[in-house]
mmJSON file of the N, C-alpha and C atoms, coordinates in Angstrom:
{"data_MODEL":{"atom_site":{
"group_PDB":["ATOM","ATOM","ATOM","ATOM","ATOM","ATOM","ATOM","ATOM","ATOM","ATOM","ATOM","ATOM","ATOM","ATOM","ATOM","ATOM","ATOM","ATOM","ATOM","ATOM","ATOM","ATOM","ATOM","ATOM","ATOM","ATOM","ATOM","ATOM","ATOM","ATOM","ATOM","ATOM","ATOM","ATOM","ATOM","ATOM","ATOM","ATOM","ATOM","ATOM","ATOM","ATOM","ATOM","ATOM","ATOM","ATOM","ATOM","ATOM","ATOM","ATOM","ATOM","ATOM","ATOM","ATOM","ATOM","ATOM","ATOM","ATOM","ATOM","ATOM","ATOM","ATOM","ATOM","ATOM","ATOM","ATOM","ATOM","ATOM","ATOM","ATOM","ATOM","ATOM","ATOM","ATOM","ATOM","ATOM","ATOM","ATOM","ATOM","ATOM","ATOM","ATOM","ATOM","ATOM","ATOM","ATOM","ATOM","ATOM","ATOM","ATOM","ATOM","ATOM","ATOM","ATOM","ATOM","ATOM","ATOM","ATOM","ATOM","ATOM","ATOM","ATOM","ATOM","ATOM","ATOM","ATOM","ATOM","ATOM","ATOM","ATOM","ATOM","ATOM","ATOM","ATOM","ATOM","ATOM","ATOM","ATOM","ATOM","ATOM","ATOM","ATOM","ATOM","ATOM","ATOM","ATOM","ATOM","ATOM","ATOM","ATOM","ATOM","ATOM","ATOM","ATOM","ATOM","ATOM","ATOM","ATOM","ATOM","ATOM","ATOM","ATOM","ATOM","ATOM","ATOM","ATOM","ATOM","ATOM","ATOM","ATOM","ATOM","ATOM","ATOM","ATOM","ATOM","ATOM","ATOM","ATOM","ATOM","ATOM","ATOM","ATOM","ATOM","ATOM","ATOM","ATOM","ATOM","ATOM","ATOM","ATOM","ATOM","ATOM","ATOM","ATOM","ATOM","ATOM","ATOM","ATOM","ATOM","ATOM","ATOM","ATOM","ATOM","ATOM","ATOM","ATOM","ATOM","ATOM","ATOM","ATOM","ATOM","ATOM","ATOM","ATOM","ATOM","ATOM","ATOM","ATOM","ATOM","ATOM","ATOM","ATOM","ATOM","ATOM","ATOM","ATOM","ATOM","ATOM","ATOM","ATOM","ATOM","ATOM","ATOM","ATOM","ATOM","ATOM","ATOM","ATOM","ATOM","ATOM","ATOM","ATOM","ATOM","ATOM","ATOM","ATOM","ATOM","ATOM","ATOM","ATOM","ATOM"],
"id":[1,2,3,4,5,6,7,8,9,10,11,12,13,14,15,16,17,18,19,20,21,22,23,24,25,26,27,28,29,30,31,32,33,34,35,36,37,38,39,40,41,42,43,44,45,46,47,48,49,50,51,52,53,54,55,56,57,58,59,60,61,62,63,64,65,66,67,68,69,70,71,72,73,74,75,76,77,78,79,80,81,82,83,84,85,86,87,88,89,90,91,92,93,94,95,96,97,98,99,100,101,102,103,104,105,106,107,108,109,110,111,112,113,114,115,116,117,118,119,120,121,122,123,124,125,126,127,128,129,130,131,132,133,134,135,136,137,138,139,140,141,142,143,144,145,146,147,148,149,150,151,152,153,154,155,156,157,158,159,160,161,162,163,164,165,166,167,168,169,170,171,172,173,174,175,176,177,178,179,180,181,182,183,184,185,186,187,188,189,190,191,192,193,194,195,196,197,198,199,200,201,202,203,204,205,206,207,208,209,210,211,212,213,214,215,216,217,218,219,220,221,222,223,224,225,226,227,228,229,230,231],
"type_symbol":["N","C","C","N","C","C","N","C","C","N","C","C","N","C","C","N","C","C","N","C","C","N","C","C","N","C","C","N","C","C","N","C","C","N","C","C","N","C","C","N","C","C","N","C","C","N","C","C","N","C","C","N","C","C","N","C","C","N","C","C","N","C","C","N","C","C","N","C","C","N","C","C","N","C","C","N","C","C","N","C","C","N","C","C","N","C","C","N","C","C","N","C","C","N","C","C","N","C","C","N","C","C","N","C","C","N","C","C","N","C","C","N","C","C","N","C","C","N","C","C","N","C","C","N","C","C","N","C","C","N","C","C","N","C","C","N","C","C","N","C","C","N","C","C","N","C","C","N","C","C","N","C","C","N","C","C","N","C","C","N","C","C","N","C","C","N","C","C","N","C","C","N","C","C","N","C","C","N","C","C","N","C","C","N","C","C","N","C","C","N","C","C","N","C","C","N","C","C","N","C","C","N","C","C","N","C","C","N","C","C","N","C","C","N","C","C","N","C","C","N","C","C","N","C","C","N","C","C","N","C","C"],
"label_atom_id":["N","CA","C","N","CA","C","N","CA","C","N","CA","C","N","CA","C","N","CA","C","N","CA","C","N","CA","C","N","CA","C","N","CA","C","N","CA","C","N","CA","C","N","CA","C","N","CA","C","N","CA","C","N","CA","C","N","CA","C","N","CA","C","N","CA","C","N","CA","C","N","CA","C","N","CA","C","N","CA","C","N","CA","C","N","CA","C","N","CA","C","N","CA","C","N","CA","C","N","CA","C","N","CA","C","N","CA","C","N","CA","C","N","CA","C","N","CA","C","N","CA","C","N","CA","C","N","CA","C","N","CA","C","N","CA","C","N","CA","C","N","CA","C","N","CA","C","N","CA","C","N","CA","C","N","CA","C","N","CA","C","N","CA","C","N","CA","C","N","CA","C","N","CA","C","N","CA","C","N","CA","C","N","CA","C","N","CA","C","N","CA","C","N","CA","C","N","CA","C","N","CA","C","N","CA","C","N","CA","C","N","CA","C","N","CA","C","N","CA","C","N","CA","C","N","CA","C","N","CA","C","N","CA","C","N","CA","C","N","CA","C","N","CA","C","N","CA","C","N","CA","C","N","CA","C","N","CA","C","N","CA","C","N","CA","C","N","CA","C"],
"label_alt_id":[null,null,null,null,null,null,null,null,null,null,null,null,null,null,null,null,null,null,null,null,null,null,null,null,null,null,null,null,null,null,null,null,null,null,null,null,null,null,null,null,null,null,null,null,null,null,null,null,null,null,null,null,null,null,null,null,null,null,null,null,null,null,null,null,null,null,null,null,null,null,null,null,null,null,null,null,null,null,null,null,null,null,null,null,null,null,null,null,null,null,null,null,null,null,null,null,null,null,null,null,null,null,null,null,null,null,null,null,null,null,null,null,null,null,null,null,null,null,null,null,null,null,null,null,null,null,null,null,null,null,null,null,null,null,null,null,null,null,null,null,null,null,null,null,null,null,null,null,null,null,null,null,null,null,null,null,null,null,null,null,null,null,null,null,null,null,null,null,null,null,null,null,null,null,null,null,null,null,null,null,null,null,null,null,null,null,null,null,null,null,null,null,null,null,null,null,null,null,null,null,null,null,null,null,null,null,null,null,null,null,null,null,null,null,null,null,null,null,null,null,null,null,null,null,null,null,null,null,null,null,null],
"label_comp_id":["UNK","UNK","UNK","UNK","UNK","UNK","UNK","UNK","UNK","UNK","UNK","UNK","UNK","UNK","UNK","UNK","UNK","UNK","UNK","UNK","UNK","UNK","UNK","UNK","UNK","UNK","UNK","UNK","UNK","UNK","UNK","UNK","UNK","UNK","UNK","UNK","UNK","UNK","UNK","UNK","UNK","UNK","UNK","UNK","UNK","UNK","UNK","UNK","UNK","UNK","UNK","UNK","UNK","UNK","UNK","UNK","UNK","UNK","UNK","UNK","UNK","UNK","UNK","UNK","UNK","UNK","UNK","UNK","UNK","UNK","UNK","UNK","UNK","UNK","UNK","UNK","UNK","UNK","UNK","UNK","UNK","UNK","UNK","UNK","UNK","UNK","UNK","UNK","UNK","UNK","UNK","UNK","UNK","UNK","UNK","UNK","UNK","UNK","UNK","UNK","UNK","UNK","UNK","UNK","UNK","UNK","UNK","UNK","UNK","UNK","UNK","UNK","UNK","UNK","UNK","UNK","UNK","UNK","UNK","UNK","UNK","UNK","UNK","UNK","UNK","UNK","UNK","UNK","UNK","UNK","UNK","UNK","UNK","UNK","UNK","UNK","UNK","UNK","UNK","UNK","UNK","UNK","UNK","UNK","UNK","UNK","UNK","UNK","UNK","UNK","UNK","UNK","UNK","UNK","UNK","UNK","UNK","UNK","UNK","UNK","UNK","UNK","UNK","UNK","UNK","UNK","UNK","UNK","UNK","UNK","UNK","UNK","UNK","UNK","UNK","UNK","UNK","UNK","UNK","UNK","UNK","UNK","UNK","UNK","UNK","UNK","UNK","UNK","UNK","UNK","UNK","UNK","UNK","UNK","UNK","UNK","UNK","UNK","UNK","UNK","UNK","UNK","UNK","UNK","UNK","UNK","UNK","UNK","UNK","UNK","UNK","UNK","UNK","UNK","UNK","UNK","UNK","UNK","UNK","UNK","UNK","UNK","UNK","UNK","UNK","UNK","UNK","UNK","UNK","UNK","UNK"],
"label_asym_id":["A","A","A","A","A","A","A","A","A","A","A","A","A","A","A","A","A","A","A","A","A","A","A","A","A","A","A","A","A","A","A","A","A","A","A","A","A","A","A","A","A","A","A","A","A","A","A","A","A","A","A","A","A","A","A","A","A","A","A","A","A","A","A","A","A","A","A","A","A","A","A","A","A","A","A","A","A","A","A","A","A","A","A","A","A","A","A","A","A","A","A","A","A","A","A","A","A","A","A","A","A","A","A","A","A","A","A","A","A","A","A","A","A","A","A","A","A","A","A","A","A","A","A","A","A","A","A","A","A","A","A","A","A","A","A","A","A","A","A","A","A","A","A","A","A","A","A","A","A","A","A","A","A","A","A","A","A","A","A","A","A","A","A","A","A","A","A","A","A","A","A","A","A","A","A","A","A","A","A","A","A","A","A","A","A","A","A","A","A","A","A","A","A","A","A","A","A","A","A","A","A","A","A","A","A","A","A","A","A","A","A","A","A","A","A","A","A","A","A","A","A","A","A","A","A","A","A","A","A","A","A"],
"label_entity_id":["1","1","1","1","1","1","1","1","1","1","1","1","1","1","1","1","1","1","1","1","1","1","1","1","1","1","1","1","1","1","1","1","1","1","1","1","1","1","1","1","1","1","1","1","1","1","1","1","1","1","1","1","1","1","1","1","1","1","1","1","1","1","1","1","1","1","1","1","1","1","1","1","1","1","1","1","1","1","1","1","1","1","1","1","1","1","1","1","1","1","1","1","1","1","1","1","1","1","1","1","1","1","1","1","1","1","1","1","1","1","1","1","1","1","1","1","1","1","1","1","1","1","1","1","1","1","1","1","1","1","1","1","1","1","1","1","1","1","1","1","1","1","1","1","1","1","1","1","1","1","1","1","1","1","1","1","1","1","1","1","1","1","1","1","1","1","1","1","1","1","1","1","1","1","1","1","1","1","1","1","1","1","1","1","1","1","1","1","1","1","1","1","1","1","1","1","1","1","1","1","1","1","1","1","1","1","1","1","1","1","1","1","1","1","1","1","1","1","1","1","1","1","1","1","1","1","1","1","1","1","1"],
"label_seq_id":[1,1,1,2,2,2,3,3,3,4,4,4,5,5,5,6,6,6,7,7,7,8,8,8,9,9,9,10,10,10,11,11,11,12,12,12,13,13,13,14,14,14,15,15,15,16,16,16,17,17,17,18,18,18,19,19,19,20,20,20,21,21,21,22,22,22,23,23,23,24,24,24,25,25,25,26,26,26,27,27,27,28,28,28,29,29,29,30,30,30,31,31,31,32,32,32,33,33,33,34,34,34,35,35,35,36,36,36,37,37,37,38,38,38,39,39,39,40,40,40,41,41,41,42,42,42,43,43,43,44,44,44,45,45,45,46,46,46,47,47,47,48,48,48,49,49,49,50,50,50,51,51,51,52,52,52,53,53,53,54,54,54,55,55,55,56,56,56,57,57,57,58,58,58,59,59,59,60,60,60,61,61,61,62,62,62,63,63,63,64,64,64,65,65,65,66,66,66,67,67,67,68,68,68,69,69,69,70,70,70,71,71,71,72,72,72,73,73,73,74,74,74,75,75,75,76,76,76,77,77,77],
"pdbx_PDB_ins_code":[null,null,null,null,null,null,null,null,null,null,null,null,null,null,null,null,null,null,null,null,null,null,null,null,null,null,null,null,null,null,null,null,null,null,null,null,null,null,null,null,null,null,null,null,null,null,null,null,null,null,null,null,null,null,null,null,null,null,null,null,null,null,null,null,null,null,null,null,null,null,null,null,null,null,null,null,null,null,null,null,null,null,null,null,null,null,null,null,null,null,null,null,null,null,null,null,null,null,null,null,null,null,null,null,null,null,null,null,null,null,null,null,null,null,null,null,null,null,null,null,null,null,null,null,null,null,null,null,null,null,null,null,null,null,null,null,null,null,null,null,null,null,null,null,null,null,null,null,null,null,null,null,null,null,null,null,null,null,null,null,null,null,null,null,null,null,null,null,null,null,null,null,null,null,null,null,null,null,null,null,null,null,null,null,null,null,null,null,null,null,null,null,null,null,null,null,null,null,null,null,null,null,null,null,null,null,null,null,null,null,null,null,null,null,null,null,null,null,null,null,null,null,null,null,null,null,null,null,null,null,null],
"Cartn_x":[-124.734,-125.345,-125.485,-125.0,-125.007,-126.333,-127.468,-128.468,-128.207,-129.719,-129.383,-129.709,-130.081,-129.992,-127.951,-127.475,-126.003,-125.422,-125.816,-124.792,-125.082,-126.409,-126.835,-125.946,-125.635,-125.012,-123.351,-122.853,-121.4,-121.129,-122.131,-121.634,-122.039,-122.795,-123.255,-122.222,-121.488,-120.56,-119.472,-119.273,-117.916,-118.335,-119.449,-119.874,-119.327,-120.042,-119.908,-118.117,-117.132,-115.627,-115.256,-116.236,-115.756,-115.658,-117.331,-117.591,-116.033,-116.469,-115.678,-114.139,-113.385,-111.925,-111.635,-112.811,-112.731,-112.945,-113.217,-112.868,-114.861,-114.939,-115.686,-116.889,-117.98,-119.7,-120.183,-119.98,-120.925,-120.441,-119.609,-119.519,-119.568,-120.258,-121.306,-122.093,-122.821,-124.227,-123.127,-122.223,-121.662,-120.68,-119.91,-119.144,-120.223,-121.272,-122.291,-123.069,-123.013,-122.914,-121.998,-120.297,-119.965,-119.455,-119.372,-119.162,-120.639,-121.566,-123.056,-122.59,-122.252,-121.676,-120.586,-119.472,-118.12,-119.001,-119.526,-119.862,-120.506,-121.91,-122.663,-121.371,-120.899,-119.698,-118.809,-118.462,-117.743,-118.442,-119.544,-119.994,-120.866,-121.3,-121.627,-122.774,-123.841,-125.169,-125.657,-125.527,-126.391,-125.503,-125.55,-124.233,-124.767,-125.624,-126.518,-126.131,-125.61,-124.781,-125.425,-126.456,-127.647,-128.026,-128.47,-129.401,-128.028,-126.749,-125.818,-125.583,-125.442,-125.921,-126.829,-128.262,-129.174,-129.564,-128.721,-128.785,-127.455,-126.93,-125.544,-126.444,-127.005,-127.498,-128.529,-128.913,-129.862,-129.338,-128.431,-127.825,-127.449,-126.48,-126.267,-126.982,-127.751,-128.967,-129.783,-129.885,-130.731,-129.781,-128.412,-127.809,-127.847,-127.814,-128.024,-128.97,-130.165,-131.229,-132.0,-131.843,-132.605,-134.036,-134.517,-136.035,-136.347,-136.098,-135.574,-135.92,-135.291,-135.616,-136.287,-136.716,-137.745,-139.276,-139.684,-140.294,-140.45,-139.249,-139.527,-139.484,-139.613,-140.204,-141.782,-142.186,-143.698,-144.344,-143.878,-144.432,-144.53,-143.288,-143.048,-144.338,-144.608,-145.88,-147.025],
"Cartn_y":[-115.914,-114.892,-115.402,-114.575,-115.02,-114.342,-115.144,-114.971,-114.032,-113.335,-111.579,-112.684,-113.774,-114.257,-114.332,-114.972,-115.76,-114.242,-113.061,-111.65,-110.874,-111.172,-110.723,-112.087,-112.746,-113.89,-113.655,-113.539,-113.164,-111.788,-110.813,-109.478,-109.849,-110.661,-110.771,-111.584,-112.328,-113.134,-112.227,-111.651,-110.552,-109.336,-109.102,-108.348,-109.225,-110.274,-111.17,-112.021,-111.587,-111.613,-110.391,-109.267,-107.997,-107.751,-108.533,-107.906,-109.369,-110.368,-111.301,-110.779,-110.151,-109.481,-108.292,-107.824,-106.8,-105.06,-105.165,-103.833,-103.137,-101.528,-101.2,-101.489,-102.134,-102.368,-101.694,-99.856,-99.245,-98.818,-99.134,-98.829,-100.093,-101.028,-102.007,-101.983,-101.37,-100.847,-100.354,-99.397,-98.709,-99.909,-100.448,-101.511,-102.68,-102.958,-103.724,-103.034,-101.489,-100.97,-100.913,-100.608,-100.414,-102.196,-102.881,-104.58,-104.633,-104.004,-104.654,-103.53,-102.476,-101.659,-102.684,-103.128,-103.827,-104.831,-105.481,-106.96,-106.76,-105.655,-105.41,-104.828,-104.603,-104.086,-104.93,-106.028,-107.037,-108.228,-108.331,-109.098,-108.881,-107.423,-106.403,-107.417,-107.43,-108.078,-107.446,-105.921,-104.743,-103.538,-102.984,-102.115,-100.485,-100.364,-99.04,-98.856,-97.594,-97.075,-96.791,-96.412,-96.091,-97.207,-98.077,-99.665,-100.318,-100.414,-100.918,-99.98,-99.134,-98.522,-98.875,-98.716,-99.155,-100.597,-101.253,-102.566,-103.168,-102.107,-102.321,-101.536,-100.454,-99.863,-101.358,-101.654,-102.529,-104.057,-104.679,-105.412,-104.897,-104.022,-103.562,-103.371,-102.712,-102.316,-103.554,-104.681,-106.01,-106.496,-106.855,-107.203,-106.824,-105.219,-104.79,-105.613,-105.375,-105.762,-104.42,-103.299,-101.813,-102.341,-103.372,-103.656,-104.309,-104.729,-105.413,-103.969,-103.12,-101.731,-101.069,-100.729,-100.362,-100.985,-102.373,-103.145,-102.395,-102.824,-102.758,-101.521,-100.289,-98.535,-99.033,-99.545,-99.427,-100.452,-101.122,-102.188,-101.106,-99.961,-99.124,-98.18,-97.723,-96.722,-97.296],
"Cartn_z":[67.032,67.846,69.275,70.109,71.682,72.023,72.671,73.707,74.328,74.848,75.402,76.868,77.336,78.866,79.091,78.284,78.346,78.562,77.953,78.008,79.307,80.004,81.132,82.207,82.015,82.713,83.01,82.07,81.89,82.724,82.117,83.678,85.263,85.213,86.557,87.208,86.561,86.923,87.043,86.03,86.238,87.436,87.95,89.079,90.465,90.269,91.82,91.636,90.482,91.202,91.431,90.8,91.286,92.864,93.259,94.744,95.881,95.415,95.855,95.864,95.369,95.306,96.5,96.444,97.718,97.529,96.008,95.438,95.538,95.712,95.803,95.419,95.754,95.455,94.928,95.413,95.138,94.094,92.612,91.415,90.754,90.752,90.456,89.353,89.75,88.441,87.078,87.498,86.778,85.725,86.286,86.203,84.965,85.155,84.685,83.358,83.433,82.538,81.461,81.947,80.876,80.173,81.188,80.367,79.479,79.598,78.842,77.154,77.241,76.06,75.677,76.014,75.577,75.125,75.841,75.062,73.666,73.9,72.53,70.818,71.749,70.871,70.026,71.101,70.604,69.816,69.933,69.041,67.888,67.945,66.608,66.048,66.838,66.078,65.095,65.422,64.314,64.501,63.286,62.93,63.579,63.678,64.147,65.573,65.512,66.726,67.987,67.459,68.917,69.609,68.194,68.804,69.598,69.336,70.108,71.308,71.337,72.599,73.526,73.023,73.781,74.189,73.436,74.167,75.159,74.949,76.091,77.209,77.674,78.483,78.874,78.223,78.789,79.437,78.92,79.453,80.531,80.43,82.316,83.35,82.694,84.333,84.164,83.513,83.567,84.988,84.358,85.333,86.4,86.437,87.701,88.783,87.984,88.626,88.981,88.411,88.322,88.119,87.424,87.404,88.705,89.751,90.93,92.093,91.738,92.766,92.281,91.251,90.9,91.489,91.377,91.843,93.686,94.197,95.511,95.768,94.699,95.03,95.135,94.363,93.964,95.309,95.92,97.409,98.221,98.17,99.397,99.683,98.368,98.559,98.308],
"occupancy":[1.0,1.0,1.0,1.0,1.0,1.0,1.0,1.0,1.0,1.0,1.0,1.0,1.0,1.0,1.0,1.0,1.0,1.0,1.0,1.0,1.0,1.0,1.0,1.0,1.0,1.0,1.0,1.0,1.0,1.0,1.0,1.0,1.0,1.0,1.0,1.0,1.0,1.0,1.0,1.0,1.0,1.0,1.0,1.0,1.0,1.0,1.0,1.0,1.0,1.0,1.0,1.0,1.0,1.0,1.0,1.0,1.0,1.0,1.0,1.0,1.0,1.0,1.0,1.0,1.0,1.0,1.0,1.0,1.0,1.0,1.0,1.0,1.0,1.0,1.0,1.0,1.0,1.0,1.0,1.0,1.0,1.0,1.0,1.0,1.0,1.0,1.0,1.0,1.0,1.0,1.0,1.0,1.0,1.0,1.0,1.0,1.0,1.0,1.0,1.0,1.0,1.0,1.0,1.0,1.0,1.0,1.0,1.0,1.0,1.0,1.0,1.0,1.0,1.0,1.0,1.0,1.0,1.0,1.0,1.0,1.0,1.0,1.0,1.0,1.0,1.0,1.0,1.0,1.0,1.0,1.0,1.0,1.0,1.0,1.0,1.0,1.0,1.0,1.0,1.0,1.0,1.0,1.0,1.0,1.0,1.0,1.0,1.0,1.0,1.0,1.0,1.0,1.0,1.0,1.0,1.0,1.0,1.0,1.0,1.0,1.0,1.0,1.0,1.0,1.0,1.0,1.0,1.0,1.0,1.0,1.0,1.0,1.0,1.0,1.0,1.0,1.0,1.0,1.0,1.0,1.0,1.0,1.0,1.0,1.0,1.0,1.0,1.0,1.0,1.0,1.0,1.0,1.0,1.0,1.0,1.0,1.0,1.0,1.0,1.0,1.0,1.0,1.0,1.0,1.0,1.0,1.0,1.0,1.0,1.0,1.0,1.0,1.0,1.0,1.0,1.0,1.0,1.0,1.0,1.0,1.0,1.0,1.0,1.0,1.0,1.0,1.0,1.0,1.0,1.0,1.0],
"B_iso_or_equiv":[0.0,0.0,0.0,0.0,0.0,0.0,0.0,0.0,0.0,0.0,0.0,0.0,0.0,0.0,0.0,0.0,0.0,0.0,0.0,0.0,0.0,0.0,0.0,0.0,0.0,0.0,0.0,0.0,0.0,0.0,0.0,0.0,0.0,0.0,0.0,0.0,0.0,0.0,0.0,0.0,0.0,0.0,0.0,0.0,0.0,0.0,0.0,0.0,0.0,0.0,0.0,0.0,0.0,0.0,0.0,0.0,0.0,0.0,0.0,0.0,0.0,0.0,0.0,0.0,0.0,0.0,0.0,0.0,0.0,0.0,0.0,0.0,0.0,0.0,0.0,0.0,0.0,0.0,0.0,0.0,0.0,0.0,0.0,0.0,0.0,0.0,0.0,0.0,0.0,0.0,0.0,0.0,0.0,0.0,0.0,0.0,0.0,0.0,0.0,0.0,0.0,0.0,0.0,0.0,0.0,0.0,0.0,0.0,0.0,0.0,0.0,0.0,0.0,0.0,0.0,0.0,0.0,0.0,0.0,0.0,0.0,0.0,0.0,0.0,0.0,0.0,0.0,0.0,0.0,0.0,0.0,0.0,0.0,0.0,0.0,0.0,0.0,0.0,0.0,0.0,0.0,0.0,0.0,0.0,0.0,0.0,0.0,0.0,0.0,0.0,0.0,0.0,0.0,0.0,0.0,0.0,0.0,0.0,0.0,0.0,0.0,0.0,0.0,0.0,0.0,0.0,0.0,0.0,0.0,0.0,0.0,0.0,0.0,0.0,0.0,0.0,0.0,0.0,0.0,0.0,0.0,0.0,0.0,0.0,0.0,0.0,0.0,0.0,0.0,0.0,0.0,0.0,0.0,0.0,0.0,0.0,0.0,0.0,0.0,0.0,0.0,0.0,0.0,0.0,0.0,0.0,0.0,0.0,0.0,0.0,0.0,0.0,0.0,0.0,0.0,0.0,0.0,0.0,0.0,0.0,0.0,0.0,0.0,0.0,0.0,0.0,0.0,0.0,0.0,0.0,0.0],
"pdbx_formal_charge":[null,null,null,null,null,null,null,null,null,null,null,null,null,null,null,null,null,null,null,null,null,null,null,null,null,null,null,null,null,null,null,null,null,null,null,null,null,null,null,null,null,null,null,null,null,null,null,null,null,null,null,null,null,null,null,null,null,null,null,null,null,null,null,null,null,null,null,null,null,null,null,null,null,null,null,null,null,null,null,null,null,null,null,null,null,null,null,null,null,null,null,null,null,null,null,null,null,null,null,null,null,null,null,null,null,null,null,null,null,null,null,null,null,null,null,null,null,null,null,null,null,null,null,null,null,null,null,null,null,null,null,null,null,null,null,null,null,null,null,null,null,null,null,null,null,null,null,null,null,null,null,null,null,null,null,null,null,null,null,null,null,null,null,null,null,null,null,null,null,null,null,null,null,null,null,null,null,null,null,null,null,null,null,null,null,null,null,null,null,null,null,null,null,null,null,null,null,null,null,null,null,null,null,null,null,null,null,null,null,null,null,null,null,null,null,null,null,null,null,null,null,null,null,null,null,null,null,null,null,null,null],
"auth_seq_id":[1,1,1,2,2,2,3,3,3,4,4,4,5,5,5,6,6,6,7,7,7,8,8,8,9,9,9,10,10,10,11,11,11,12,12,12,13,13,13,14,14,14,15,15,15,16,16,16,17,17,17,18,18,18,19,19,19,20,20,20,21,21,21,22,22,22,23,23,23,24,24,24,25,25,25,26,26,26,27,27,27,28,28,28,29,29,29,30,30,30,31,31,31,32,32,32,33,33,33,34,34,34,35,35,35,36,36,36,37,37,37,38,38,38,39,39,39,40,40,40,41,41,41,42,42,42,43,43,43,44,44,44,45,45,45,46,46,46,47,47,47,48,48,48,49,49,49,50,50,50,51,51,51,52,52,52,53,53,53,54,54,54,55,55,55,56,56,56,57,57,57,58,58,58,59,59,59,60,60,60,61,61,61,62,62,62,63,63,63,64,64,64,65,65,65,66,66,66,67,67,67,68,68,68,69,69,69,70,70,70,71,71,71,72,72,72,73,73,73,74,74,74,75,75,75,76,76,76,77,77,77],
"auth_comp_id":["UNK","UNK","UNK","UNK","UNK","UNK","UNK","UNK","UNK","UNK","UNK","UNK","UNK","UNK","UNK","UNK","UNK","UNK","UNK","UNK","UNK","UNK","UNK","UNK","UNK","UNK","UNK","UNK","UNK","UNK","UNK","UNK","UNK","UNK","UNK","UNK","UNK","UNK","UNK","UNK","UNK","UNK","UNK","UNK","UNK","UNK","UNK","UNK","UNK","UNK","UNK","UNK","UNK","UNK","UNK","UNK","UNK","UNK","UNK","UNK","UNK","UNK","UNK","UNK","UNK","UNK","UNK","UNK","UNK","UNK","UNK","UNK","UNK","UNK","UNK","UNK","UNK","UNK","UNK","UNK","UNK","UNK","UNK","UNK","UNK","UNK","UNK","UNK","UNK","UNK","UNK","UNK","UNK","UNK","UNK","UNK","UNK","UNK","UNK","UNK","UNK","UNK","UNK","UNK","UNK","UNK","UNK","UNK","UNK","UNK","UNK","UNK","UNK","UNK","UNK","UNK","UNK","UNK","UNK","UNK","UNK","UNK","UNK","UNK","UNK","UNK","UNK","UNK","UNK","UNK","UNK","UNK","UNK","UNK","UNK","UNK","UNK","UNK","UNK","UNK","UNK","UNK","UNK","UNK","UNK","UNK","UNK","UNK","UNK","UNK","UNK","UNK","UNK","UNK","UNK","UNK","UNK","UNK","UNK","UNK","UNK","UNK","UNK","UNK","UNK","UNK","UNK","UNK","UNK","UNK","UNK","UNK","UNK","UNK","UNK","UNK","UNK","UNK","UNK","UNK","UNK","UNK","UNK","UNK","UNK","UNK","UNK","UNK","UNK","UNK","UNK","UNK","UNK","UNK","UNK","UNK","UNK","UNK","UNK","UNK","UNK","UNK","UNK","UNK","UNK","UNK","UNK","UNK","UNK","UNK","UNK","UNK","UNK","UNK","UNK","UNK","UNK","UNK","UNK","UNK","UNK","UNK","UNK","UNK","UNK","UNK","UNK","UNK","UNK","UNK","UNK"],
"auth_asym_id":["A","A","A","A","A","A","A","A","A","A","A","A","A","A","A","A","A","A","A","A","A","A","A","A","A","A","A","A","A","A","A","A","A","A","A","A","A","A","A","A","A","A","A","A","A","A","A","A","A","A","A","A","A","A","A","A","A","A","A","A","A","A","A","A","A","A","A","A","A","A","A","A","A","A","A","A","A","A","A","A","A","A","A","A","A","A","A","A","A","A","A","A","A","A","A","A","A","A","A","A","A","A","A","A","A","A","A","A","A","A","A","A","A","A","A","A","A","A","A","A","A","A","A","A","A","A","A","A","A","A","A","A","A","A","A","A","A","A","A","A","A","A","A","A","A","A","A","A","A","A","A","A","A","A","A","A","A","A","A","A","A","A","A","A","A","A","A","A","A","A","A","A","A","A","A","A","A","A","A","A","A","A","A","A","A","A","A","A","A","A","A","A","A","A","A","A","A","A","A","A","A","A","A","A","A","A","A","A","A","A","A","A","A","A","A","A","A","A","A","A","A","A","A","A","A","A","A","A","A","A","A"],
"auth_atom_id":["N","CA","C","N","CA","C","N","CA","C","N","CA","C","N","CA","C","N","CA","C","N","CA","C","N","CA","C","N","CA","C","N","CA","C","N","CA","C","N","CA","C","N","CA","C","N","CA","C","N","CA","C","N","CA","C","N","CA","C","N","CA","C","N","CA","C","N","CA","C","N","CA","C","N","CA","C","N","CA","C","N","CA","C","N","CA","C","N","CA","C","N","CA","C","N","CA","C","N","CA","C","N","CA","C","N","CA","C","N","CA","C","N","CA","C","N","CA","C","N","CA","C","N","CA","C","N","CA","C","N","CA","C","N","CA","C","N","CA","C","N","CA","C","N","CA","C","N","CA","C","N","CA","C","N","CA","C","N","CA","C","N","CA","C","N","CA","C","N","CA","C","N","CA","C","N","CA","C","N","CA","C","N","CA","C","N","CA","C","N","CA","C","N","CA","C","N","CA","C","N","CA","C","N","CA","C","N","CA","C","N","CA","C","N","CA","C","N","CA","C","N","CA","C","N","CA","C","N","CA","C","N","CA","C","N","CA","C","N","CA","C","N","CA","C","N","CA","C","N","CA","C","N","CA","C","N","CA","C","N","CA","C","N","CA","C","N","CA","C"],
"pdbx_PDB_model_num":[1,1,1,1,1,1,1,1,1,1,1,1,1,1,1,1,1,1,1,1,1,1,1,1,1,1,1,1,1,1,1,1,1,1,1,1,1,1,1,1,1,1,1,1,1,1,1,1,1,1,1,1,1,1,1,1,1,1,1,1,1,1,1,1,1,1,1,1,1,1,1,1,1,1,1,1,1,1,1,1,1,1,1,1,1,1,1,1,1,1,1,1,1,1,1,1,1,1,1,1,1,1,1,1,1,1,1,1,1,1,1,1,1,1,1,1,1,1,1,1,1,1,1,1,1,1,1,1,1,1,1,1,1,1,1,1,1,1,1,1,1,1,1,1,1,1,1,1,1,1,1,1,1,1,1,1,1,1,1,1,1,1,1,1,1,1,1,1,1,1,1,1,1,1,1,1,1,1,1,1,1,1,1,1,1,1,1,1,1,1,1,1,1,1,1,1,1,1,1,1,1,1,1,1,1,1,1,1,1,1,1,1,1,1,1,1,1,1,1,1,1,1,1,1,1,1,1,1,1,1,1]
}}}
């Protein structure tokens, strides 16, 4: 079983040769999304279609860093 830190690690890495190559930023999040679904997929911890879902959704926007802007909504007001 691969660590949910090591699967948040691997997209973030595959994000920053994304941005490093030259190819668009602002489909990023998106990009981080669907590698966090592929990975949960490929290594099939739990056979339940939703829970692999929802933990690919969550790997991605971890990576993102969506808890990160969220944060800096709540400083703003």
């Amino acid at each position: 079983m691969v660590d949910f830190g090591v699967k948040v690690c691997l997209i973030m890495s595959v994000a920053q040769l994304w941005k490093r190559s030259g190819l668009k930023t602002e489909l990023i999040p998106l990009l981080n999304v669907l590698i966090g679904l592929l990975l949960t997929f490929f290594w099939l911890e739990d056979f339940d279609f939703m829970i692999l879902i929802q933990q690919g959704l969550i790997l991605g926007l971890s990576a993102s860093g969506v808890y990160d802007v969220g944060s800096c909504f709540r400083k703003i007001q």
